[in-house]
ZADREN-171110 format. One line per 8 residues: number of its first residue (from 1); for each residue z, x, y of C-alpha. Coordinates in steps of 0.001 Angstrom, whole numbers, plus 524288, in hexadecimal, padded with zeros to 5 digits. Layout:
// ZADREN-171110
NUM = Z,X,Y  ...
// end
This chain:
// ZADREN-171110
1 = 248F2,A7AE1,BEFF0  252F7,A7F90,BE38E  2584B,A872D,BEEB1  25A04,A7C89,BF7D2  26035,A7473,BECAC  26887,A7DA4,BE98D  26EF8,A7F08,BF677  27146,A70EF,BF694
9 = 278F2,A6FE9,BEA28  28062,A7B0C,BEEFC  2850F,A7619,BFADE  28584,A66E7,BF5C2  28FB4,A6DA5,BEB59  29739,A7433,BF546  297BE,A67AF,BFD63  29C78,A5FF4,BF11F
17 = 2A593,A6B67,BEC64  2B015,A68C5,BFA9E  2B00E,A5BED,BF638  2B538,A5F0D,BE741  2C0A9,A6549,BEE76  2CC39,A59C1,BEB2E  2D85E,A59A5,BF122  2E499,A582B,BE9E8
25 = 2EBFD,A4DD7,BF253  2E531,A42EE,BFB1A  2EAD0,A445A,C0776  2E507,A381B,C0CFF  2E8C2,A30EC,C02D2  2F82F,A3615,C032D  2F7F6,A3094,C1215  2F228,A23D1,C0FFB
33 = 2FCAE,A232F,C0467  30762,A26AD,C0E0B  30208,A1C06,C1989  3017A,A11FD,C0E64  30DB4,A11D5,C08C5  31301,A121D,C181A  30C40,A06F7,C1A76  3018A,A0CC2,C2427
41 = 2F68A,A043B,C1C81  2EBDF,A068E,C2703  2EDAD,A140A,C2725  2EFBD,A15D5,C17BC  2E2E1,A0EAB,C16AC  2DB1E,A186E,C1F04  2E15E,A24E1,C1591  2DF30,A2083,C0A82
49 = 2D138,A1EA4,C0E75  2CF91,A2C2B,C128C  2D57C,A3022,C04BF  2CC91,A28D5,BFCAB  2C15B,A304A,C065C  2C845,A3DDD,C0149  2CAB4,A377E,BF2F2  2BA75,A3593,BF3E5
57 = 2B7C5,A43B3,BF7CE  2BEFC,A467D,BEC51  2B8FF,A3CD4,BE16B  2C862,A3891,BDE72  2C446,A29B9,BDC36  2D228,A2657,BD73C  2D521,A2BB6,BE670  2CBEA,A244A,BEC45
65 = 2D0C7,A16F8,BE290  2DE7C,A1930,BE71E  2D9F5,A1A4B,BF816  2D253,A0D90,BF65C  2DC9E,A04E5,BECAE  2E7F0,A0A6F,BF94B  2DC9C,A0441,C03A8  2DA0C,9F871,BFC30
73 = 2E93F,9F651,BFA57  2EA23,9F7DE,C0A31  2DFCA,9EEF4,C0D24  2E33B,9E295,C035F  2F221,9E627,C0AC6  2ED65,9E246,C1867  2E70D,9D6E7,C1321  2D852,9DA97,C1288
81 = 2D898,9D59C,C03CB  2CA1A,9D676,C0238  2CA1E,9E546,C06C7  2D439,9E7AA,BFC61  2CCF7,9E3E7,BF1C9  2C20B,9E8CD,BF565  2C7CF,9F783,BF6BD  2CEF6,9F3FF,BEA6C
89 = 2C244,9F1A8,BE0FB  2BC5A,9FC78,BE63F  2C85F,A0714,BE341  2C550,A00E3,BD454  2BACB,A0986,BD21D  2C45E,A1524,BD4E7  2CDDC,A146E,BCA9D  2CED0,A1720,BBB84
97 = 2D4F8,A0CC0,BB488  2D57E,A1476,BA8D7  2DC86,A1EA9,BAFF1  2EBDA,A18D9,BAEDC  2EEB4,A235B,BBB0F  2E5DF,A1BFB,BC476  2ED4E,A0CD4,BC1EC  2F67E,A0DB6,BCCC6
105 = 2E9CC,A0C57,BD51D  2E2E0,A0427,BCC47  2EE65,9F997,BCC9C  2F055,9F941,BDA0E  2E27F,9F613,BDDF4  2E10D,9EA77,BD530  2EE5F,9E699,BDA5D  2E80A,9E868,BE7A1
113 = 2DC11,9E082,BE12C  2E498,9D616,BDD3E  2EE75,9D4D5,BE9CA  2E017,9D4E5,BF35F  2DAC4,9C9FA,BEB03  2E7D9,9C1EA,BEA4F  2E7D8,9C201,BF899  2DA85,9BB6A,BFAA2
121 = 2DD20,9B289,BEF28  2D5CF,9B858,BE56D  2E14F,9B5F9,BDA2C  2D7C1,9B87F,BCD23  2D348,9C4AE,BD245  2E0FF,9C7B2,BD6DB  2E5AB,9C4A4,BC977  2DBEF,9CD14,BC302
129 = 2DE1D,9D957,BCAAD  2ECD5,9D799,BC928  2EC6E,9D80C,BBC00  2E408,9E51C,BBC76  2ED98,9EA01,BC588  2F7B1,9E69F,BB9A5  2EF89,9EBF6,BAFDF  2ED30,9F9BD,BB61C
137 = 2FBF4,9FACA,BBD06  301AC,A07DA,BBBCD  3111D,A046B,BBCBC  319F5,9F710,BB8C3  31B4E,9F684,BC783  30DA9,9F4A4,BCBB5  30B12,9EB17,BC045  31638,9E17C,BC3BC
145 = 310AE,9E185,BCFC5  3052E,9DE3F,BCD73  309A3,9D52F,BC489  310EB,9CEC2,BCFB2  304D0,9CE42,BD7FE  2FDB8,9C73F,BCE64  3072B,9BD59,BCBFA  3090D,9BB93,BD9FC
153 = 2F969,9B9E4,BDB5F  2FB63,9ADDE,BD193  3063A,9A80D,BDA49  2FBDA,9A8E2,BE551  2F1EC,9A2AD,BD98E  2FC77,997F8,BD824  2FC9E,99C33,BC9E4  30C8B,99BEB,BCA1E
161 = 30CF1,99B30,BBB2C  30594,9A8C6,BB9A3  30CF4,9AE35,BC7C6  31A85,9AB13,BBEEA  31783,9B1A8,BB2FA  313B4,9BDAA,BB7DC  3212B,9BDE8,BC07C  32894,9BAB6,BB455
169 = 3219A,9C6C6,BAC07  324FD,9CE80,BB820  33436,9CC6A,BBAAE  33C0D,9CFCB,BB0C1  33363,9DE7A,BAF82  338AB,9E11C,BBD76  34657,9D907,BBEB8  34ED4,9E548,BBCBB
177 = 344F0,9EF35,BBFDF  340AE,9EAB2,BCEEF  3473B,9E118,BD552  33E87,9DFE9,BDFF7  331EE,9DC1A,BDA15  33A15,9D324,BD17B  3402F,9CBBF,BDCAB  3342C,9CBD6,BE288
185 = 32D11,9C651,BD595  3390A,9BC70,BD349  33523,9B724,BE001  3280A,9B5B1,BDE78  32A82,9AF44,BD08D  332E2,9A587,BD5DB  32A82,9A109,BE0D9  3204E,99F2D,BD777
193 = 3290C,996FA,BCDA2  32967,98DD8,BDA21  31D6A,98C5D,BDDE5  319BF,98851,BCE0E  3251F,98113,BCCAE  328C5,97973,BDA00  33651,9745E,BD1D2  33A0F,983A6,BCFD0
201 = 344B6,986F4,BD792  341D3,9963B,BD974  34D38,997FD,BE318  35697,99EFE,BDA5E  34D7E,9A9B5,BD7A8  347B3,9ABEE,BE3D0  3569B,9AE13,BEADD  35931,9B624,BDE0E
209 = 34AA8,9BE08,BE138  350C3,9BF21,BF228  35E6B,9C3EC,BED50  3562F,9CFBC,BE5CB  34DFA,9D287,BF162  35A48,9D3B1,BFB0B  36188,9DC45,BF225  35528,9E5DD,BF37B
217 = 352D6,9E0C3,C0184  343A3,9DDE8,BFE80  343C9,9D275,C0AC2  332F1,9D210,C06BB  3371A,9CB71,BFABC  340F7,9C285,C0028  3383E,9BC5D,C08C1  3308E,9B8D4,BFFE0
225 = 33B67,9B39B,BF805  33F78,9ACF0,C03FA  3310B,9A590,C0504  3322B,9A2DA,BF810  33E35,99AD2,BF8D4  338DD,994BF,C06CA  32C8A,98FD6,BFEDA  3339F,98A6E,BF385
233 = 33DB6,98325,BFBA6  33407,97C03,C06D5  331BD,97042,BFF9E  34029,96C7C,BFAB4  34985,97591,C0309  34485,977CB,C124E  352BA,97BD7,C1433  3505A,987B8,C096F
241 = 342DC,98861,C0C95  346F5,98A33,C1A2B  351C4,9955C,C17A7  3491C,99D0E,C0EBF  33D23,99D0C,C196C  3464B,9A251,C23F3  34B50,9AD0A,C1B4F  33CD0,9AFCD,C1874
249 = 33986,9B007,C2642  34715,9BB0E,C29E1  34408,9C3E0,C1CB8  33549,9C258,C23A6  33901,9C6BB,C2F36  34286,9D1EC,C2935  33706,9D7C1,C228E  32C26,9D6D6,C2DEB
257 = 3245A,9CE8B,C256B  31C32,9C5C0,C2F2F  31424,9BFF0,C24D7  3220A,9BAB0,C1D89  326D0,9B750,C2B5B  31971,9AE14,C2CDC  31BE5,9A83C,C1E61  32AD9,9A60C,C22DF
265 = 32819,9A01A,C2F58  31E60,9963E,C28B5  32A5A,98FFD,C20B8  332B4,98F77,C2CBD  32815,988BE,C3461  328FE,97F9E,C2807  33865,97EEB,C250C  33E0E,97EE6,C31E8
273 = 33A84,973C1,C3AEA  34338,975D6,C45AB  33D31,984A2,C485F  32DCD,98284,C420B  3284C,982B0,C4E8F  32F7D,9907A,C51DC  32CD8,994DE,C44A3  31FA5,991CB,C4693
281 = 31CD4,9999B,C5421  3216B,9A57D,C4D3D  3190E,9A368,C43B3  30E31,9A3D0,C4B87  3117A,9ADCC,C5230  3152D,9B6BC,C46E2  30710,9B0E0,C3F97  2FEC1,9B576,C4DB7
289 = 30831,9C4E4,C4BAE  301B9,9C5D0,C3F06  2F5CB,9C1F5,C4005  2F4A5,9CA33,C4B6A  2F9AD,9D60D,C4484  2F1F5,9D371,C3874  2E546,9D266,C41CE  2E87C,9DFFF,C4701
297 = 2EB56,9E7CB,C3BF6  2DF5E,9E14D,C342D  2D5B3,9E696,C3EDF  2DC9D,9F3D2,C401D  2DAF4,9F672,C313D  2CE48,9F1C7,C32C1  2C9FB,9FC41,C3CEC  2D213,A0536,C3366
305 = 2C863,A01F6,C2818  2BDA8,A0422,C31F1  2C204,A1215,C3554  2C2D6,A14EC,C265A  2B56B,A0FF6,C23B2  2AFF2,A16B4,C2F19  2B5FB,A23A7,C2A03  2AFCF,A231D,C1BE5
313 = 2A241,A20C1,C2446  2A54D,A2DF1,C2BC2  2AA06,A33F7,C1FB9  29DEA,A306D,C1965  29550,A3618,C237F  29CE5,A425B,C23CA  298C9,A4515,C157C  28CBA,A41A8,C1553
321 = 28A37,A4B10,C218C  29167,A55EB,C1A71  288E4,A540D,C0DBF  27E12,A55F1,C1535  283BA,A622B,C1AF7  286CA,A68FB,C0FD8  278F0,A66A9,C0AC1  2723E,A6C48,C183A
329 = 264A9,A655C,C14AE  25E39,A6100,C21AF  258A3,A54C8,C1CC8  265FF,A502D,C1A6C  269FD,A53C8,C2591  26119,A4AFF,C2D39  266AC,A3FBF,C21ED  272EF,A43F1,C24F8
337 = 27222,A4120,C3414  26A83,A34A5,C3240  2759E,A30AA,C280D  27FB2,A345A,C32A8  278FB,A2BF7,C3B77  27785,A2099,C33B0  285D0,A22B9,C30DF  28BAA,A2134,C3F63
345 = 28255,A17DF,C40F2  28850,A0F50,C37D6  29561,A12C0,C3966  294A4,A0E86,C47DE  28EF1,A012F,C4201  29851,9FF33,C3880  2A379,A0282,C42AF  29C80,9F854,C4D99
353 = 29B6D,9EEE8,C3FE3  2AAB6,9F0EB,C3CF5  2AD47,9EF5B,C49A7  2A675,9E0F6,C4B4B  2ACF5,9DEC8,C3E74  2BBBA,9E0BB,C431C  2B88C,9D811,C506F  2B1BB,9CC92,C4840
361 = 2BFA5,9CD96,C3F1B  2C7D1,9CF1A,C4A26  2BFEC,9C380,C5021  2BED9,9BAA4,C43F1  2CCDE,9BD64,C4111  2D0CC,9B865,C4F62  2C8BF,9ACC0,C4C4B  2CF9F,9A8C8,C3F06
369 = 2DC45,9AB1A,C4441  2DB72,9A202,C4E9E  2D292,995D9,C46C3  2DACF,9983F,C3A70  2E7F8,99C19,C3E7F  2EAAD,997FF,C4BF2  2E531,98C11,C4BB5  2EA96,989DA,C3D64
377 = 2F7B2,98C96,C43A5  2F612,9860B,C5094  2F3A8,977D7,C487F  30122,979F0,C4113  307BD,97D76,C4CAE  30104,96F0A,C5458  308D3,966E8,C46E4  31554,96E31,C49C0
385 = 31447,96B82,C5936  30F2D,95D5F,C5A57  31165,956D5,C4CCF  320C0,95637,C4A75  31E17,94E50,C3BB6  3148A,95B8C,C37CD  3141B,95E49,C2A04  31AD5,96C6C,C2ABF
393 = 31948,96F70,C1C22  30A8E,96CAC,C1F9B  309FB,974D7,C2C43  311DC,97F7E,C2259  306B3,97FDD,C1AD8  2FC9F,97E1D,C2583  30482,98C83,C2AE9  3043A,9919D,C1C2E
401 = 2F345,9914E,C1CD8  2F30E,9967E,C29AB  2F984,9A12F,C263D  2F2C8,9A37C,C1966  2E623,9A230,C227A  2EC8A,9AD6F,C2BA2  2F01B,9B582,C2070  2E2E0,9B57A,C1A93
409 = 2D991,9B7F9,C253E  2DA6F,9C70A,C2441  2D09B,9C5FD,C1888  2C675,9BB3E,C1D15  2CAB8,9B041,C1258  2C48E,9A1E7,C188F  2CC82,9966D,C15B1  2C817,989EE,C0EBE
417 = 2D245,97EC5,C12FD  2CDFD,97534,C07CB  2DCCC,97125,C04BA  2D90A,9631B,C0DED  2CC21,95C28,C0E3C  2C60C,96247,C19C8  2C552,9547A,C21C4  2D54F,952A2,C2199
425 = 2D695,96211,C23BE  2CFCC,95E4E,C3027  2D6A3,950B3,C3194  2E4B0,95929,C3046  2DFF7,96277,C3A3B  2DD2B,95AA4,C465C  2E97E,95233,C42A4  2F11E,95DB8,C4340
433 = 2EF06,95E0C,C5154  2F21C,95105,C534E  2FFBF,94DF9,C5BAE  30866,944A2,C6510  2FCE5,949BF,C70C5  2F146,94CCC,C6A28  2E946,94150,C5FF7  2E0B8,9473C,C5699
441 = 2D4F4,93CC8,C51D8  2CBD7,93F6D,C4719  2BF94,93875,C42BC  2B5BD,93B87,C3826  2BC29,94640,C30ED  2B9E1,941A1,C22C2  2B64F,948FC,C1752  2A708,94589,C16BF
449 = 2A790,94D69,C251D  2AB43,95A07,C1EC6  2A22A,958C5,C1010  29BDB,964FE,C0CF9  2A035,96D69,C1986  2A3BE,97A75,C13F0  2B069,98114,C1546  2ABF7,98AF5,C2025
457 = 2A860,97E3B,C29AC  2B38D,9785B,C26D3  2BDBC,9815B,C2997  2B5EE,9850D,C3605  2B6E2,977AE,C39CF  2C59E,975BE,C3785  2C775,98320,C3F86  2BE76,97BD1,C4AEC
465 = 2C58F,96F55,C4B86  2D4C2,9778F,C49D9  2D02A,97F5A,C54C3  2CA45,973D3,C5F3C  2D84F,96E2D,C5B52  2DEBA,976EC,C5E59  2D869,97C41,C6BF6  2DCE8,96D42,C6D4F
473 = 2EA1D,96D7D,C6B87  2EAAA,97A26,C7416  2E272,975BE,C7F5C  2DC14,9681E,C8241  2E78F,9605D,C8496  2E11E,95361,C7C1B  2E7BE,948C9,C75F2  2DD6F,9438D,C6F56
481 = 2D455,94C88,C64A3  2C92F,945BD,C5DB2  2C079,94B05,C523D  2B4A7,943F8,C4D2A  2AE51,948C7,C41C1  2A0DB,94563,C3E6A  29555,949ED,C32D8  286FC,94708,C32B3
489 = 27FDF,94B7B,C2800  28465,95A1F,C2703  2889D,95B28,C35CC  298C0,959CA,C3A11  29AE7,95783,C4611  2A8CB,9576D,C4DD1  2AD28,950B7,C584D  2BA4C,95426,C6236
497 = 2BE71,94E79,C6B5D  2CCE5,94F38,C725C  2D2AB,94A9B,C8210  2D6C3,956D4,C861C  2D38E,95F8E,C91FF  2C6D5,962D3,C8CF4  2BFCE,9706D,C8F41  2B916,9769F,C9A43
505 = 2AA82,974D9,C9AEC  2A913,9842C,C97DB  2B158,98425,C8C95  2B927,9925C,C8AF6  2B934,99296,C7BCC  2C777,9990E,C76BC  2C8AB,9A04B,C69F6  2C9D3,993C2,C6505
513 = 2BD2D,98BBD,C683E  2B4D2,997DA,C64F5  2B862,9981A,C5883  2B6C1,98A4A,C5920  2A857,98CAE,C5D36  2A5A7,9986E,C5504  2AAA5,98FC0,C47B7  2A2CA,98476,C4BF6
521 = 2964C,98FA3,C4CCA  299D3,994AD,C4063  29861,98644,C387F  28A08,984E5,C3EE8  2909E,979E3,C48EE  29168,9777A,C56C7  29C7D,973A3,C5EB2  29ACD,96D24,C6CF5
529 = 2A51F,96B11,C7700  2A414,960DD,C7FF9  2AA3C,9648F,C8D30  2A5CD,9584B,C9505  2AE54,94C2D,C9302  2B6B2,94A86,C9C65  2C3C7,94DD2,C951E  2C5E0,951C6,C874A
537 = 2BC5D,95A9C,C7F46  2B39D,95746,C7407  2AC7D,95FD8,C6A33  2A237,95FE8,C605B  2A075,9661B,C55C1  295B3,966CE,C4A78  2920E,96D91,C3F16  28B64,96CD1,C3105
545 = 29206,967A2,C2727  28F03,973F0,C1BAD
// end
């Protein structure tokens, strides 16, 4: 048996003695370097994975820190902020922070930490790792910058008093010593001067901030100096207000930015009557381009993630078949190819799981595009046809939360409209829709109809009633739309009713009224649709009022 023994250790130390053997460079780790600073994120992502794998083998944890902070960084970069932080507290337990070497990583994950949870609104804790980020920053460089994130988090706070000081403390370090981050931070400063102070006039500064950015030709900043002076100018200049947006919308266009080109595009819309309905085409059009393109890389980094996990499963099962080579013991043997099984077993699950995974995204992504943005832009779109007298600085805003809706659906975040009572939200949307040919008639909708309904119903609801509107507009030809609201006890029941063409007796249901059926489902209600009266089309609908 000592025998026996004996052999074992022998070979277990010879199995564990290739894997002491360290290299002296990382060449996985040199690629993924090279692909990230070329931009080739995707790519970067899947080599620096395969480096902290050889980092492992080698028990370098700093290594393995420095792979995951780079992954983390890359993931809170294409928007999946949740990812990014969650990468980011894990590469913690990797560093030193008594080791003064190991700070340049240190300080850029908590600045990763703090730009992930600025971006899903999360300012204290954004705040808090900022100021770690600070603490632990291994150059003058990084610190002002993250000094200039944090104030900028307290401009998205509204805190413009604590956004100002920290630009003030900043300036005059940098004035002579980098012009561009002091334009940049002299723009900044004086848009938030004007949004505490609506009687400061932060013009002067801002053209003095754009002169400094063309002399070192950095058009990024201008155009936000640019939006700057559109914003501060739309209430008491449209003339100014108008000249700034368009030279937002060329520097835009200059730099490829479609994002700035969107933001532009919503101030034209605004500040120039005589083209807004132009203006706004393209802006739909551009908004549908990048959605579209920000659909298709999501889902092909998602499939990249996939492959990476998958590998670490096969990587796994590679080791644990070659420890049980090395130590040549039957029994284990028989483990081993039960362990093997279980393995591929699961793997194929997992894979079939991921797979039903990235078609219900795809799917539920299709579906909030169309309820939340399409419709959201197709009402707009009805004021600016059919209502000549439309409040444009409302419909600006009305554009301004679609967007923000758009921007944000990449990471899941649901959306409590509480700004109106929900009975005049409702009130406001079917009069939207109301024109010289169609007559919009409401009864019932008071504010004892909608006590105690939770958020979830009624956002569902306002999607439901948006979208029967709108298949409306679009198809039945009615100049008459009725809604009758009604509550007994905890039951709500609605009631439409319009003239139009009506629908065939085997109703085909569009994108549309599916999701119209499948919202009703999800509230515990039931929606009928009466197909027999001889002209129009009525519908009811009922569910619980919790």
């Amino acid at each position: 048996m000592k025998k026996i023994l004996a052999i074992l250790l022998l070979l277990l130390l010879f199995s564990c003695q290739k894997n002491k053997i360290v290299a002296k460079t990382n060449l996985f780790y040199d690629k993924a370097y090279e692909l990230n600073s070329g931009g080739k994120t995707d790519s970067a992502y899947v080599y620096y994975d395969k480096a902290e794998d050889v980092f492992r083998l080698h028990k370098d944890s700093v290594g393995m820190g420095k792979c995951i902070v780079n992954k983390a960084i890359i993931l809170t970069d294409k928007g999946d902020y949740y990812a990014g932080q969650e990468l980011s507290l894990k590469a913690q337990q990797f560093f030193d922070k008594n080791d003064k070497d190991q700070y340049a990583y240190i300080c850029a994950n908590y600045n990763n930490l703090g730009i992930a949870s600025n971006n899903v609104k999360d300012f204290p804790n954004a705040i808090k790792y900022y100021d770690l980020a600070v603490k632990y920053a291994d150059s003058i460089d990084n610190k002002l910058t993250y000094l200039k994130n944090k104030a900028n988090t307290y401009k998205d706070e509204k805190k413009y008093s604590e956004a100002i000081k920290i630009y003030e403390s900043i300036l005059p370090q940098i004035k002579n010593t980098n012009k561009k981050l002091y334009a940049r931070l002299l723009s900044n400063l004086e848009n938030v001067k004007s949004l505490n102070n609506p009687n400061y006039n932060p013009e002067p500064q801002l053209l003095q901030a754009i002169e400094i950015e063309k002399q070192i030709n950095d058009k990024w900043a201008q155009n936000a100096g640019y939006a700057h002076l559109s914003d501060y100018y739309i209430i008491n200049d449209r003339k100014k207000a108008l000249l700034y947006a368009e030279n937002m919308y060329q520097i835009a266009r200059e730099i490829k930015s479609p994002t700035d080109r969107l933001e532009a595009l919503q101030k034209l819309v605004l500040l120039d009557p005589e083209k807004s309905v132009k203006n706004f085409q393209t802006y739909l059009s551009l908004n549908d381009s990048i959605q579209r393109e920000k659909d298709k890389n999501d889902s092909k980094f998602a499939f990249i993630r996939f492959d990476v996990e998958k590998i670490k499963r096969q990587n796994a099962e590679k080791e644990v078949e070659l420890l049980y080579k090395n130590a040549g013991i039957g029994a284990l043997i028989l483990v081993l190819v039960g362990g093997i099984f279980w393995f591929r077993k699961r793997q194929k699950r997992l894979q079939q799981e991921k797979e039903l995974e990235v078609k219900n995204t795809q799917l539920k992504m299709s579906k909030k595009v169309h309820d939340v943005v399409a419709n959201g832009i197709y009402q707009v779109m009805t004021k600016i046809e059919n209502q000549p007298d439309f409040d444009k600085e409302g419909a600006l805003d009305e554009l301004e939360f679609v967007y923000e809706k758009s921007r944000d659906i990449s990471y899941e975040k649901e959306y409590s409209s509480d700004i109106l009572e929900f009975d005049k939200k409702i009130s406001n949307l079917i009069g939207s829709f109301k024109n010289d040919e169609v007559n919009t008639f409401l009864a019932g909708n008071g504010q004892n109809i909608w006590a105690n309904v939770s958020h979830t119903t009624k956002d569902e609801v306002y999607q439901v009633l948006r979208e029967l509107l709108v298949n409306m507009k679009k198809h039945s030809q009615a100049t008459l739309v009725a809604f009758k609201f009604e509550r007994d006890n905890n039951l709500i029941q609605i009631h439409y009713t319009d003239n139009g063409i009506g629908v065939p007796g085997d109703i085909s249901y569009n994108n549309g009224l599916t999701n119209t059926v499948s919202r009703i489902e999800k509230i515990h209600g039931e929606i009928t649709f009466d197909t027999q009266t001889e002209k129009g089309l009525k519908i009811h609908i009922s569910f619980p009022a919790f």
